[in-house]
Each structure stands twice: as C-alpha cells, then as structure tokens.
N, C-alpha and C positions, 0 to 999 in steps of 0.2 A: 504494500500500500504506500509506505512513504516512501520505493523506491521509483513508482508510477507515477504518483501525482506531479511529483517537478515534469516529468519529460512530459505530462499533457500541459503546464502549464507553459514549458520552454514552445512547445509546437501551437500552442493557444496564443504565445507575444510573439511569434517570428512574422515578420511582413509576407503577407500572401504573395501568392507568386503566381506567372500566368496558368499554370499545372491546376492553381486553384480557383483560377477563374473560369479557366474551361471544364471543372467537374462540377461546379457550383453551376454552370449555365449549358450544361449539356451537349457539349459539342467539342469539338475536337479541338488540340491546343493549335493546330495551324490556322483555324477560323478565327480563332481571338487573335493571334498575331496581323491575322490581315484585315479584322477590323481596325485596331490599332496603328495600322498602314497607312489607311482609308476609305476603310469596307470595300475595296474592290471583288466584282465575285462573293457578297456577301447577302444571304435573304434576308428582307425584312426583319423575320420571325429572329434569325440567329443576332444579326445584330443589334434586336432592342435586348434578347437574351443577356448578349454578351457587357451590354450598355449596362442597365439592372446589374450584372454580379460585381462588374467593375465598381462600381457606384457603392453594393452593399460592404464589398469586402473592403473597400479603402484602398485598392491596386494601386501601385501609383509605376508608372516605366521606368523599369531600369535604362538608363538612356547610354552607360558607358557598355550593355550588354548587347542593344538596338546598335547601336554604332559597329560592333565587330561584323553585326549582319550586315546592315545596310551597307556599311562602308562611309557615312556619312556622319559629321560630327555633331548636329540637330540641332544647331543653332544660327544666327546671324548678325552679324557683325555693324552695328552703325556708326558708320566711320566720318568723323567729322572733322573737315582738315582746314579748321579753326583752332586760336587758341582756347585755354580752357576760359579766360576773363570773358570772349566772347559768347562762349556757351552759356554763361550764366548772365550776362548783361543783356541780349538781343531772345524778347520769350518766342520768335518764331520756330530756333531749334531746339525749344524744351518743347513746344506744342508738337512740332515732325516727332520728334522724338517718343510724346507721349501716343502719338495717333497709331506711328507706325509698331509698337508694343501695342497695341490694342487689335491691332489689324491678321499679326503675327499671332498673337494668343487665340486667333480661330483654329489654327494649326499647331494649337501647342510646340510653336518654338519660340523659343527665348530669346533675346535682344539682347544682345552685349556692347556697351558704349564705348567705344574706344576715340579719343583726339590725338590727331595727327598736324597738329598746328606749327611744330618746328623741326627743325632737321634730326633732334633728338630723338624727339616722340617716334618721327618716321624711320627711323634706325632700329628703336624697340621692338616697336611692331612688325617689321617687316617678316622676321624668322616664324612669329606666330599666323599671319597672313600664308605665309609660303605654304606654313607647314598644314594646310587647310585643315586649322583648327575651327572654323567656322564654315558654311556650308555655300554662302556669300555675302558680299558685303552690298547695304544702301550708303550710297556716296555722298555726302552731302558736302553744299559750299565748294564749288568745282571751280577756282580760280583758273586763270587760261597761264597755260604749263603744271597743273597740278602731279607731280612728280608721283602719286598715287596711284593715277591712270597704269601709268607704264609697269608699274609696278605688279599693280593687278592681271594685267594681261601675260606680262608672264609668266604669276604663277597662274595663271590657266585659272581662276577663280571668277565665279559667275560674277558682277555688279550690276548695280544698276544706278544713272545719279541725278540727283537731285538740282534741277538746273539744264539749261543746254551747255557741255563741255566746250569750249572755245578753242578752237587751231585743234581739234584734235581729227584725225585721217583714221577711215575705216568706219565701219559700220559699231556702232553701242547702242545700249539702251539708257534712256532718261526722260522722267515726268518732267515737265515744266507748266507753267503759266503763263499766258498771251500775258508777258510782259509789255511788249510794245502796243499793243491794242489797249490795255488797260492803261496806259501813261496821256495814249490819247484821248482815251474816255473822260479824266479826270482835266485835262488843258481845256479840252471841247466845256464841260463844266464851268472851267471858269470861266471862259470868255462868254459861255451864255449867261452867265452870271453879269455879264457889264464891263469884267476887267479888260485894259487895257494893255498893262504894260505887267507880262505872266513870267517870274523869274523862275528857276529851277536850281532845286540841289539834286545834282546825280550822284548813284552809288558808284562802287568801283568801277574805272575802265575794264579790269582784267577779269570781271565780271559779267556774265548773260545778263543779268536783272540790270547792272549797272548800263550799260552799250545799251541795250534794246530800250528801254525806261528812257533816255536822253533821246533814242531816235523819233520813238515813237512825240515825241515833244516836240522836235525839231520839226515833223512834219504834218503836227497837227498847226503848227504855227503857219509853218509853210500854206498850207491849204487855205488859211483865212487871210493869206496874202501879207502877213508882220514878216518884217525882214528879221532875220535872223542878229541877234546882237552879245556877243560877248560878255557884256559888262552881267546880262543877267543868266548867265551858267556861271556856277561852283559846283568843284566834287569834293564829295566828304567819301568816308569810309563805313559808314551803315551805324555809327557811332553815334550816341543822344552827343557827346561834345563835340568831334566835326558837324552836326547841324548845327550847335549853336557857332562856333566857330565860323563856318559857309555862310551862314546868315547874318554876320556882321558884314565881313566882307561886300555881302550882295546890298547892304543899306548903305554902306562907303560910297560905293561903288556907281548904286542905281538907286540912289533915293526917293525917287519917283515910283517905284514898284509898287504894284497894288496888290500881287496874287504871289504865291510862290507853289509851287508844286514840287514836292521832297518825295525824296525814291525810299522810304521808309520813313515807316509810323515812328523808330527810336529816334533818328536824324530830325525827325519833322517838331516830337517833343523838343528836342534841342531848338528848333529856330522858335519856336513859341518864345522859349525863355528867353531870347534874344531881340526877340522884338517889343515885349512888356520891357525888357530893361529899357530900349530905345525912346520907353515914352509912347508906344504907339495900340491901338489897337487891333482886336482878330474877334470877328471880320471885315468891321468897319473900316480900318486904315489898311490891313493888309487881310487876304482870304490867305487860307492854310491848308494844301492836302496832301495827303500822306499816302502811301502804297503800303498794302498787307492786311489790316483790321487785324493786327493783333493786341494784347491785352492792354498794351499804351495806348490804344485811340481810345479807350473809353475812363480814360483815367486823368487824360488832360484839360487844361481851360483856357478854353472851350476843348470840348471833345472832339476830335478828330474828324474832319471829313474824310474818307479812303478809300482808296482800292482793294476789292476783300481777294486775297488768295485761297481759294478752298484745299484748305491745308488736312483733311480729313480723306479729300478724295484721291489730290496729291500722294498722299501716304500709301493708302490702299490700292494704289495703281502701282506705286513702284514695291510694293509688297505679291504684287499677282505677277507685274514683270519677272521680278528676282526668280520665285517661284517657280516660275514655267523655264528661266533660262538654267536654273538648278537640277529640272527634269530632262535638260535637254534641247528646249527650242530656241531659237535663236533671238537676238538684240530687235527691240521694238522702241518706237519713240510716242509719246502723247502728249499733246499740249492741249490745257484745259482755260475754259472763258475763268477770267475774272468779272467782279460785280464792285459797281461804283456802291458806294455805302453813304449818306451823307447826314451829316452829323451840323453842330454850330460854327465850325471852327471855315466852313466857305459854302 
C-alpha cells in the first residue's frame, strides 16, 4: 500500500503527454499530432475529440520535441532595426509589435523581439539568425541599405518587411501603406480648408514613408498649381524633438505659413510645442497634421488631425505573408489605403 500510492500519485503530477490525449479522446496518437499540425486530414468528430481532451487534461506542446519532427524552431522573430530609445519613444512599433503577437497567437507561435539598431546589436544577432533559431523574421523600419536585408537572404530565412525596402534588386515580400496617396489626402485637406501657404516636415530620406510622404506633397501642390518653394520643407527624423526643432526653422524661415503637414503624429506633437512657444495658435494661426493616428494624436492640444495607418491589418498581412513564405510560397507585396482622420488641430 505505501509502496503504491507514491507511484499513483508520481503518475497523477506528471504533465500529460500526447499518449494521453489520444486515449483520453479515442483515437490514434498520429490524429492528435496532426490536429496539433493543423487538423489536416482530420474529421470533424476526431478533432473536437481531440480539442475537449486537450482542453480537459491541461496538454500543453512540447515545442523542443515538435521541433526534432518538424525541423522547424516554432517561432518568429521581430526584428526591429531601430534603436532601443526609438522603440520605446515612437508607440507605432509597440502597436506593430502588439498587433503582430496577437495575429501570431492564432497559430500558436510566439514572437521574439529582437533590435538590430547598431553594428553591435547586428553582430549579436546575426549567428542566432543564421542559425534558424527562428522560423522567420517581420522586418521592421527598413532604412534604404538596411544591412539586415543581405543578411537574411543568405541565411536563406523567410522575411517579410514592414515598409517598401528602398535600392533593394530582386523580388521580396513587404506590407506597406499608400504612403504617398495619404500625404496627398491630408495637403488636398488643407488647402480645402482655405490654407494658402502649406509647409511640410518630412520623415527620413532613406526612408519609404519619409521619400513617398514628401512626394506625395510635392505633387499635390503641384496639381493646385503652388510653385514649389524651399523655404517650406524640413526633414526631421520621426523624432517629437526634430519636429519641434523642423518647426522653428520653418517659422525662421517662412513666417507667413499657415498649415504645416508632418510625416508623423510624434514629429507633429513636436511642432505643436513649437508653435504655442512662438506665441501662435492651432488652428487658427497655423493648421497641424500628422500621418499615422497613433496614440499621440489623441493626446495632444488640440488633438491631432491625421492620416490613420491600419496598423492591425498591416500586421496581419505581413503575419499571413511570412506564413505562406515559411510553407514554401514565394515573396508577395501589399499596399493598403490609408484614412484621413480629422480631429481640432486643422
């Protein structure tokens, strides 16, 4: 008796095992493995079976034991080749970040953050990369020569990125936003609004959002017949203090301004502050709009007019890309509408 009851108790606390999911649900242990898969080849009946024992008995996947079958390390990499200040300062890649962990967890895989923002970081990482401890990487913040790219491609690793890559040759895959369409949308805005004289802060040149954001400006100007003038472009770096900074410059500079249009909702907070300091105000003396609707357009005063990025769908697109190129299919591109959003601030 007291030499029995430990080994029922020891076999009563050992974590179930798929052996015991498939006697608990009637069917064979290779049917539980391929529900587990993605019920391929699997009935109805077997896989709510197998769902139910899974569920009663607390299963959870051994993922280091999945991995020797599949071959595959069951997870995915978001690779951000920003520094870390920017990851925490600018909330659109905490939103990518939280959307594409949300999007992922349909397929139970897990998200591993990794920043690649200076020649260290990308020295670190690179052996962990190579050594496809991850199954592929979402790219994010693709500067043009992002030394990443090159890197991925040799180790033969799926990506996918976030933005159009700039100067890069050959076919990839990457979600983007009618950045240039949305830049125009919000110019078109303010000159139906009355304004006359519409300045701009652009984001990075070596940047897609930064170049298309500035074209898309240039040629909605273009269209309404305003010459094109110097004095009112500045480029910041997607920084709340490059906007305030670009937006002293452009009051130096073009005092006359009535409107300004900022290639980000952080930059754009930045020119706010810089024009209450001038003495003036928004939207009365100067309109203000921002590109992105993230959680700084609704925080500032006056709150943000903006260009919304659908940072949800975004996410979930380059989560079903990565997916299908990790199965196998090849490099696909999407670019998705943006939406004017308009708030007090123009």
């Amino acid at each position: 008796m007291t030499d029995t009851a430990p080994r029922r108790r020891a076999r009563a606390a050992r974590p179930p095992t798929i052996h015991d999911v498939a006697a608990h649900a009637g069917v064979s242990r290779g049917t539980v493995s391929r529900v587990l898969q993605g019920g391929h080849n699997v009935s109805p009946a077997a896989q709510e079976a197998v769902t139910t024992a899974i569920r009663k008995l607390g299963y959870v996947v051994n993922r280091a034991a999945r991995s020797l079958v599949t071959q595959r390390a069951g997870s995915v990499a978001f690779l951000l080749s920003e520094t870390q200040d920017r990851f925490f300062e600018d909330p659109n890649f905490t939103t990518l970040l939280r959307a594409c962990t949300t999007a992922l967890a349909e397929h139970d895989l897990p998200l591993i953050l990794i920043t690649a923002g200076t020649a260290d970081e990308r020295r670190r990482i690179a052996p962990f990369l190579s050594a496809h401890h991850v199954d592929g990487v979402l790219l994010v913040s693709s500067h043009r020569g992002n030394p990443m790219i090159d890197h991925l491609r040799q180790a033969n690793l799926p990506f996918v990125c976030c933005g159009k890559p700039l100067g890069e040759r050959g076919a990839l895959s990457y979600v983007a936003s009618d950045d240039r369409e949305g830049a125009r949308t919000m110019v078109r805005h303010l000159l139906d609004s009355g304004r006359k004289r519409v300045a701009t802060i652009a984001g990075p040149q070596d940047t897609p959002g930064g170049l298309d954001r500035l074209h898309g400006y240039r040629e909605l100007l273009a269209e309404h017949g305003i010459a094109h003038d110097q004095r009112l472009v500045a480029v910041g770096d997607y920084s709340r203090a490059s906007g305030e900074a670009r937006m002293r410059e452009l009051l130096a500079a073009a005092p006359d301004l009535d409107a300004v249009f900022v290639a980000s909702d952080l930059m754009a907070a930045g020119a706010l502050a810089a024009i209450e300091r001038a003495g003036l105000r928004v939207p009365e003396d100067i309109a203000v709009g921002g590109f992105d609707d993230s959680s700084v357009a609704v925080t500032t005063q006056p709150p943000l007019t903006t260009i919304r990025q659908p940072w949800d769908r975004i996410s979930a697109m380059m989560v079903r890309q990565l997916l299908a190129e990790i199965n196998g299919e090849g490099p696909a591109t999407v670019i998705l509408p943006t939406e004017l959003v308009v708030r007090e601030s123009a």
